[in-house]
N, C-alpha and C positions, 0 to 999 in steps of 0.2 A: 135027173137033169131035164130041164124044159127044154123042148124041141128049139124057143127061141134063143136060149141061153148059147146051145151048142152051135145055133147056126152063127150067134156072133166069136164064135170062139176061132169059127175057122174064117171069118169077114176078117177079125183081126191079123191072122195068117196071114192073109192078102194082103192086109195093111202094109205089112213087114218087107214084105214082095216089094210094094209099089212105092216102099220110101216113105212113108208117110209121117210128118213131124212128130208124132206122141210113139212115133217108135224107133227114132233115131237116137242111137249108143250114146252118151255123154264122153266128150272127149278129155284125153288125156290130162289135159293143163288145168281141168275142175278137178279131177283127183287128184292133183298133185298140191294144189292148194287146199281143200279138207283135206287132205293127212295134213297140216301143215296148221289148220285150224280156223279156215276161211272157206265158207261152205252155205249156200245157202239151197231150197231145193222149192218148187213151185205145185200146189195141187190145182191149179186154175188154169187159165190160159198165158196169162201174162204177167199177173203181181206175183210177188214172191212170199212165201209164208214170212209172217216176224220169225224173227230167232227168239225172241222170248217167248213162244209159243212152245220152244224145247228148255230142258233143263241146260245151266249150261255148258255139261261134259256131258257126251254122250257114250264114254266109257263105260264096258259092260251094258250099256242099255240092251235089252230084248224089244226089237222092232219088227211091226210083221209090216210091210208093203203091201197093202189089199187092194188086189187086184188091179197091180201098181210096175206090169213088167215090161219092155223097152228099155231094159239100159240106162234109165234116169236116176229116180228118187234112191231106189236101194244101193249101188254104190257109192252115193257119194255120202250115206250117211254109214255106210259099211269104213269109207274109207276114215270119216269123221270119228270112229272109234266104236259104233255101234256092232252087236251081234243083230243080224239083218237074216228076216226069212223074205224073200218075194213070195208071194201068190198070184199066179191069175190064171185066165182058163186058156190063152195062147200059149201054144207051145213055141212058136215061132219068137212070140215078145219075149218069153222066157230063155228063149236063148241070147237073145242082144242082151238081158243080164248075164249069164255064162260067159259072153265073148267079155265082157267088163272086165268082170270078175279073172277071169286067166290073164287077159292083157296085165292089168294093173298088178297083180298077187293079191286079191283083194277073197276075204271067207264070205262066201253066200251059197245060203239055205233056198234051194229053189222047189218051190211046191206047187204042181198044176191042181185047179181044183176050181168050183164057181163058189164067188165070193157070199153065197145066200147059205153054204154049206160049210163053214171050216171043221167039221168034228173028228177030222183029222188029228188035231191041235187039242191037246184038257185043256180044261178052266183053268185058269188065272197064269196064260202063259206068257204073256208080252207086258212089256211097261210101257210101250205105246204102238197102236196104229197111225201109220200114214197112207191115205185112202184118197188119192186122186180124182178127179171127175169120171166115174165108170160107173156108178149105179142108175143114170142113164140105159144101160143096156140090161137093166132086168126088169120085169115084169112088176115085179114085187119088194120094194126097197127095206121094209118096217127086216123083216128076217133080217137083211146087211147088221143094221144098228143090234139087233137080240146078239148077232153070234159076236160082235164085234165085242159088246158088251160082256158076254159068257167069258172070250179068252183074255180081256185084258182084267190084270192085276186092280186092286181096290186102289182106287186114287190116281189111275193110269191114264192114260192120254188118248185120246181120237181127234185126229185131225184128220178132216175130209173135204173136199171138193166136191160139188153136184151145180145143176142146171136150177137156174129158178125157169120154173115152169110156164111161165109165159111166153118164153121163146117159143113154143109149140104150139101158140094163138096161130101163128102165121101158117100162109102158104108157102112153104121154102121157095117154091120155082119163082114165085115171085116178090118173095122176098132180095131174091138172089141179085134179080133186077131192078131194086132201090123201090121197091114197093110195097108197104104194109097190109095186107088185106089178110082179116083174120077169116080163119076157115076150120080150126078142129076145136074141139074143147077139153079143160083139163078135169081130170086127169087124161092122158094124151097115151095111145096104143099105136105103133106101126103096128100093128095086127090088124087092126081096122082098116087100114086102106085098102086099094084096090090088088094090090100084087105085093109078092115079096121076093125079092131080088137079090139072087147070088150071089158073094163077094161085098155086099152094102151092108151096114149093119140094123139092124131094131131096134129103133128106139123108142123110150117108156117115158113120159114128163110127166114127175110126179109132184103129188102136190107140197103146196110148202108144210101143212101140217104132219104131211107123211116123213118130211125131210126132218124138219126138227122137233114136234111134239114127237115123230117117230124114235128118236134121240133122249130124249128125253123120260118119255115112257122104256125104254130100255135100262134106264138107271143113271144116265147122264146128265151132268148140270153141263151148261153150253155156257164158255168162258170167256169166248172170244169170237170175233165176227167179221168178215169186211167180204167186202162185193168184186167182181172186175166181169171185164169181157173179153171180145175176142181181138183189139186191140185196132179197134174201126174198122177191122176185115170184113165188118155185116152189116146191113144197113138199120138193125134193129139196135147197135151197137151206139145209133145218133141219140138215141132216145132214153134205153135204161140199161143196166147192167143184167146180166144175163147168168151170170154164176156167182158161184156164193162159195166163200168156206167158214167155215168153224173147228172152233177146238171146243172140246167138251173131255170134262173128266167124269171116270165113271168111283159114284161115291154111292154103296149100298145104306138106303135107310131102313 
């Protein structure tokens, strides 16, 4: 495991500490409506995935959450009918699934592990991945898509969230302050700056052909596409969309 992997492993610990929105439990009254068949769940900031993006009973589905723990996405499709594994490399987000999971009575599969590695997992073990915005915090994205592609089943589903990389033109500090002044280039390292900081996470803005030629080169057609941001909370948020998801199914030729 990369020194910078583990350092965001335990940033995210912290995260959990301090409250932070992408790690707060999903409450009670969304799982009482997915059991009930009213369920939607979000790998971006603020849009919500289509439901025609899923099959539409997610009975028996085999679903792995990559790199996907906080208490959100894997319960509510655990409660929707799916068999649900979490992965991620916090232990701390992996417990806000656990606390889900007892409150509700809801079965989840919790597996610590960095999402560049699942060989935990043989080949052809899931009918689909839901893969959040988190490949952001690795170094090296193309591996994400290979193992994604290895465990999921022929004709299986990836659905994922990631950053378009231009958000990392900027200088955050003064981004922050309603000002666009570009200052790094992509592909974009926090290893390259000047310091690296305790508790903060590192982050990676990769390119867009790593994003989805990277997907694609691992065996996936990409089927599905839409943009969003961070819900006018940035100032770069006036101008373009800032994340991206796709579904992409993986078809051996």
């Amino acid at each position: 495991m990369k020194k910078s992997t583990e350092h965001n492993g335990y940033a995210w610990d912290q995260k959990v500490e301090e409250g932070s929105a992408y790690t707060n439990p999903i409450e009670t009254g969304v799982i009482k409506q997915a059991k009930e068949g009213d369920w939607q769940i979000g790998v971006t900031a603020e849009r919500q995935v289509p439901r025609d993006w899923f099959p539409s009973s997610l009975e028996g589905k085999k679903i792995l959450c990559l790199a996907s723990g906080g208490g959100q996405q894997g319960p509510v499709l655990a409660a929707a009918g799916a068999d649900v594994t979490v992965f991620d490399l916090s232990l701390k987000q992996l417990e806000q699934d656990r606390l889900v999971a007892e409150r509700e009575g809801l079965q989840l599969s919790i597996v610590k592990g960095d999402m560049t590695d699942l060989s935990v997992f043989p080949n052809e073990s899931f009918d689909m991945i839901v893969h959040p915005v988190a490949n952001v915090f690795v170094e090296e994205v193309r591996p994400v898509w290979y193992e994604a592609s290895r465990v999921l089943k022929e004709k299986g589903t990836l659905i994922s969230g990631f950053m378009n990389p231009v958000l990392y033109l900027f200088d955050d500090e003064k981004e922050q302050q309603g000002k666009l002044e570009i200052k790094h280039s992509i592909p974009y390292s926090a290893l390259e700056q000047e310091e690296v900081i305790e508790g903060q996470t590192l982050e990676f803005g990769h390119t867009l052909e790593d994003q989805i030629q990277g997907q694609t080169a691992a065996g996936f057609v990409i089927s599905g596409f839409y943009e969003d941001d961070f819900g006018g909370g940035r100032t770069v948020d006036r101008y373009i969309k800032t994340m991206i998801a796709t579904r992409a199914v993986k078809i051996t030729i």
